[in-house]
C-alpha positions in Angstrom: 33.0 75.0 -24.5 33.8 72.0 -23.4 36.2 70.7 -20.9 39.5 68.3 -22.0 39.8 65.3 -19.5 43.3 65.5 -17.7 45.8 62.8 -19.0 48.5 61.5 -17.1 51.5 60.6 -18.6 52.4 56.8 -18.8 55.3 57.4 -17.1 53.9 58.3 -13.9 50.8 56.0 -13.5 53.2 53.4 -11.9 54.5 55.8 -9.5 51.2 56.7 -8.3 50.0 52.8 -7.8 53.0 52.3 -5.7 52.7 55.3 -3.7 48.9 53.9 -3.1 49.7 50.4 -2.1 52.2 51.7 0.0 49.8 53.8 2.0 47.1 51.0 2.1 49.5 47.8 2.8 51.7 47.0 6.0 54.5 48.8 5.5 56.5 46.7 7.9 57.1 43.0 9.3 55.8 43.9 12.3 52.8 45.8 10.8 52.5 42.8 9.1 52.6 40.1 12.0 49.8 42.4 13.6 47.8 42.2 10.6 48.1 38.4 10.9 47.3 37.9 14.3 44.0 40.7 13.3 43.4 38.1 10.4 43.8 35.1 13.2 41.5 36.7 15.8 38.6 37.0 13.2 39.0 33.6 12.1 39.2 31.8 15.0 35.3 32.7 16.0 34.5 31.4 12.7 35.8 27.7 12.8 34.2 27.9 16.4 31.2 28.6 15.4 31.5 26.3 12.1 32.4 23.4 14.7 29.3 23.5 16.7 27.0 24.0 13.5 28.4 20.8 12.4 28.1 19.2 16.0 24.3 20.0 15.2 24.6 18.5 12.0 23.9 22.4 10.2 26.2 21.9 7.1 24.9 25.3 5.6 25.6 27.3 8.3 28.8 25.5 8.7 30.1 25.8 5.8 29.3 30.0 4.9 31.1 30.5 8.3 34.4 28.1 6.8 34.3 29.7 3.3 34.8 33.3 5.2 37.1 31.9 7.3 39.2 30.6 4.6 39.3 34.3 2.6 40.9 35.3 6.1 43.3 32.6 6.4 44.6 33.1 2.5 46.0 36.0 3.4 50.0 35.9 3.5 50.2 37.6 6.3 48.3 34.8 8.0 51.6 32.8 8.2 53.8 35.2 10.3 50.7 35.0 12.7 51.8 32.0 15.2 48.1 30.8 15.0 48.4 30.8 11.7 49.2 27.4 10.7 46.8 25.7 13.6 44.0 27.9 12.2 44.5 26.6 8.8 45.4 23.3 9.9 41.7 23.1 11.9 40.2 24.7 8.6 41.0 22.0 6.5 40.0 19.7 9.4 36.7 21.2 9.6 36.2 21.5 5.4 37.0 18.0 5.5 33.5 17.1 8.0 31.3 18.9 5.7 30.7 15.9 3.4 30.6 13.1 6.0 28.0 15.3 8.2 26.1 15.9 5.4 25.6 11.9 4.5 25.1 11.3 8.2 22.6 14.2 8.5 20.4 12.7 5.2 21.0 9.3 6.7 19.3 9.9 10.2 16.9 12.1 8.2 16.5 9.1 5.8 15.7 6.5 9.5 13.2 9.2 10.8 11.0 9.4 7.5 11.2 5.0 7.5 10.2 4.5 11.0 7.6 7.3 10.7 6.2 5.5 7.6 6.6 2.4 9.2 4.3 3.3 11.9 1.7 4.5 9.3 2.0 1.0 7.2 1.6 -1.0 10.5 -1.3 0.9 12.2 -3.0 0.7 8.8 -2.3 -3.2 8.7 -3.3 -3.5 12.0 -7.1 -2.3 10.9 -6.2 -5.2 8.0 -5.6 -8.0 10.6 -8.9 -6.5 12.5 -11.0 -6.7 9.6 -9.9 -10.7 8.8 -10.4 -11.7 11.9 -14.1 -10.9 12.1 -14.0 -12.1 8.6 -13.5 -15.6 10.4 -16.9 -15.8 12.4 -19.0 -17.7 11.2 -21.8 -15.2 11.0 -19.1 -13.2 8.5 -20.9 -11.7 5.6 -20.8 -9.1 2.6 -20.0 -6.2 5.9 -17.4 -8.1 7.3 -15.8 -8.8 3.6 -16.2 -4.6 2.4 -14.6 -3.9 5.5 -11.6 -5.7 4.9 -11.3 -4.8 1.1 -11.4 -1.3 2.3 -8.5 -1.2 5.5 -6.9 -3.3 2.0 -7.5 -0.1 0.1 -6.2 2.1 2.9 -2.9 0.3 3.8 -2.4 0.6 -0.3 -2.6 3.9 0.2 0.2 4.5 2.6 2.3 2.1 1.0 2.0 4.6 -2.0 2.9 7.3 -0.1 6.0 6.0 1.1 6.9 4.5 -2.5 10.0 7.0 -2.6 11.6 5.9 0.2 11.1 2.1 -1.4 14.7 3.4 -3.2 16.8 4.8 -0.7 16.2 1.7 2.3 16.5 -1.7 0.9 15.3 -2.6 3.8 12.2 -0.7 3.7 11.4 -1.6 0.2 11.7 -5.7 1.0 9.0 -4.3 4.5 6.7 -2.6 1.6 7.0 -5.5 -0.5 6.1 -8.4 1.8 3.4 -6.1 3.1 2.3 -5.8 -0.4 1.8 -9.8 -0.4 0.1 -9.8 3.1 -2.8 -7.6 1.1 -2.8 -9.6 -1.6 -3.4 -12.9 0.6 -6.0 -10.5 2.4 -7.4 -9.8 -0.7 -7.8 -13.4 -1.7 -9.2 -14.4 1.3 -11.7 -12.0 0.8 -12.4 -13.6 -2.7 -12.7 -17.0 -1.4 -15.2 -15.9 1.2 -17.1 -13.9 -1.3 -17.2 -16.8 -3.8 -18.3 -19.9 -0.9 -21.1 -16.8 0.3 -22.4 -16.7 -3.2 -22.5 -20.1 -3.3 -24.5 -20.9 -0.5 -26.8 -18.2 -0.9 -27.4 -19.9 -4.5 -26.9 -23.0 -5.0 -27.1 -24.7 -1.9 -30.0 -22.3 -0.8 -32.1 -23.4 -3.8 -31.1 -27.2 -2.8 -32.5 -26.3 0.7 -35.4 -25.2 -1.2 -35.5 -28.1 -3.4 -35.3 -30.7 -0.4 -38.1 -28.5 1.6 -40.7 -28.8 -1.5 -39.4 -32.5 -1.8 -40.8 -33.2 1.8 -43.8 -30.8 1.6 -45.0 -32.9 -2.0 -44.5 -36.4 -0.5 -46.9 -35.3 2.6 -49.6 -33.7 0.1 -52.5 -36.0 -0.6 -53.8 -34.1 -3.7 -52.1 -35.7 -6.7 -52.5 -32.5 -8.7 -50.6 -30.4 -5.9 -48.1 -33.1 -5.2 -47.2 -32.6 -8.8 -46.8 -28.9 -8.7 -44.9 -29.6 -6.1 -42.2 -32.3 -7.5 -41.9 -30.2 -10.5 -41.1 -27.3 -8.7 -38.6 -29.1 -6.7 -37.0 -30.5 -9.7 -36.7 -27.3 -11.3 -35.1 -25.8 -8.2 -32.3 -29.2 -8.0 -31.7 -28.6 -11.8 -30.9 -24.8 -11.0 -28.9 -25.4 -8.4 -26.8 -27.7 -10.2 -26.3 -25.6 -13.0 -25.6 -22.8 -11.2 -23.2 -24.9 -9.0 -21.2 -25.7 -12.4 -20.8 -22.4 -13.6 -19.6 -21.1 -10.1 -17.1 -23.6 -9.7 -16.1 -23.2 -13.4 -15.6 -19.4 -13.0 -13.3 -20.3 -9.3 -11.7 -23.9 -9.8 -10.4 -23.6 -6.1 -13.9 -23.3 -4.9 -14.6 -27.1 -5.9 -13.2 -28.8 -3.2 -13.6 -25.4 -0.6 -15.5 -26.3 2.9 -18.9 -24.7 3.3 -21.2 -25.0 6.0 -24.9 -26.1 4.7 -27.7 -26.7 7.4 -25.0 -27.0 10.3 -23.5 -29.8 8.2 -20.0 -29.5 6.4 -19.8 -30.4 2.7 -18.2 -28.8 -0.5 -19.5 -26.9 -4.0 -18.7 -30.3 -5.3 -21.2 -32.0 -3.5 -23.6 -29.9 -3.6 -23.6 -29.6 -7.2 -23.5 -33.3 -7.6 -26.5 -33.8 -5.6 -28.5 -31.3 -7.3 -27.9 -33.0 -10.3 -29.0 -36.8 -9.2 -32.3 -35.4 -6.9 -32.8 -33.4 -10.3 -32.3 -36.8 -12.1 -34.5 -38.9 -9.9 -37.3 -36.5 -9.9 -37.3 -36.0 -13.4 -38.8 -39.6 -13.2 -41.1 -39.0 -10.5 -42.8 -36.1 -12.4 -42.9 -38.1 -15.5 -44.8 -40.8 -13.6 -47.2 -38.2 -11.8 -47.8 -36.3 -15.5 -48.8 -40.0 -16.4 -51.0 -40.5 -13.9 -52.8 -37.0 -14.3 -53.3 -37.9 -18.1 -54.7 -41.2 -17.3 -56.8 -39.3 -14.8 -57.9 -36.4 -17.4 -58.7 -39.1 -19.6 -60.6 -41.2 -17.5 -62.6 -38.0 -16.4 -63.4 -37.3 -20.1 -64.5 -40.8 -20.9 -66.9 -40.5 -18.2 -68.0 -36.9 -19.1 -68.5 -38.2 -22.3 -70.6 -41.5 -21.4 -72.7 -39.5 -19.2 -73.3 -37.0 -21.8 -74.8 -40.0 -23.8 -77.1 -41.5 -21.0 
């Protein structure tokens, strides 16, 4: 069988609700005031504590502490606490810090990530600056050029891991960006020393060549040998001056660039010029010495042959 719930009639629900709020609630103004001053005293820890948390720049901790401080202080009886309107007073007070800390926090937050990628960009242009400077000596080469490209490579590297904070501090982003154009100049240099080695390991080498054979056939006695000789040389001077072109043609700026040649300063320009005119002039020393050999040959064979007959 089973069992009717118990129904209470509408007429005394009300009664009953009063009769338990006026068991639970102050009944009194002084019972009242005490519960205010109760209120006051829990409070009061709070905003301490929320003061210092913001004094340490701890907005999180601050403000939990202030939001249960405020559910106290709502209370009415609050007000007939004589705290009451200083508490609420330094509540507000506080609430109102919580935005400014905040911004000041993420700004000194914000300083501490630049200067510590700061430190990173300039160590890493510091190996930059290392690398160009033995780049300079004289007896620089493809090492000395690698190992700048590379600290290049490296400082890109930590430029790209700062690129966030390129948004948030102008004054960071103008830093990464003229650092940006210090690695492009290094970069360049390295490009210009990379093109004047490539020249005078070809070009002006095979002149140097060229000139050696030159001075090696004019002290040869053996006509045939002399010969080999000036046509080698010529094909060397023709080489180099072709190659010069197409160097120079491919980098513009290297026309007119200093090089070092033998001890002796000149330019690509030069050089290539030269090669062409020695190639020039000893086309028409070879042509003469081919003479000569076929007026030789033929000579030879005319005797051959009028031997042949006696």
């Amino acid at each position: 069988m089973r069992t009717r719930p118990c129904s209470i009639p509408s007429w005394l629900a009300p009664l009953l609700i009063g009769v338990l709020l006026a068991a639970c609630g102050p009944k009194t103004l002084k019972e009242r005031t005490r519960h205010g001053e109760e209120l006051s005293d829990e409070a009061t820890p709070l905003l301490d504590g929320a003061e210092r948390d913001l004094a340490q720049m701890d907005t999180e901790r601050a403000t939990k502490k202030l939001e249960e401080a405020k559910k106290l202080l709502s209370h009415p009886d609050i007000g007939l606490s004589p705290e009451g309107e200083m508490l609420q007073s330094r509540l507000s007070e506080l609430q109102a810090r919580i935005a400014p800390t905040r911004n000041e926090k993420a700004r000194q937050e914000l300083d501490a990530s630049v200067e510590k990628q700061r430190d990173r960009v300039m160590q890493a242009m510091g190996e930059v600056n290392t690398a160009l400077e033995a780049l300079e000596r004289k007896d620089a080469g493809a090492p000395q050029a690698d190992a700048v490209l590379k600290a290049v490579e490296r400082t890109r590297e930590r430029l790209k891991e700062g690129q966030s904070l390129e948004a948030r501090s102008e004054d960071y982003g103008a830093s990464a960006r003229r650092t940006e154009k210090l690695l492009e100049q290094a970069t360049a240099k390295v490009r210009s020393v990379q093109q004047v080695q490539e020249f005078v390991s070809g070009p002006a080498t095979t002149r140097q060549e060229a000139e050696a054979l030159v001075k090696q056939a004019k002290a040869e006695k053996d006509p045939d040998k002399q010969l080999a000789l000036y046509t080698d040389a010529r094909a060397r001077f023709q080489r180099c001056g072709e190659t010069a072109k197409e160097l120079i043609a491919k980098a513009p700026e290297l026309e007119k660039t200093p090089i070092q040649v033998e001890g002796q300063a000149t330019t690509p320009k030069s050089v290539a010029t030269s090669c062409g005119t020695r190639g020039d002039s000893l086309q028409k020393t070879v042509a003469k010495l081919e003479q000569a050999k076929a007026a030789r040959e033929k000579k030879k064979s005319a005797s051959a042959a009028k031997s042949k007959k006696g």
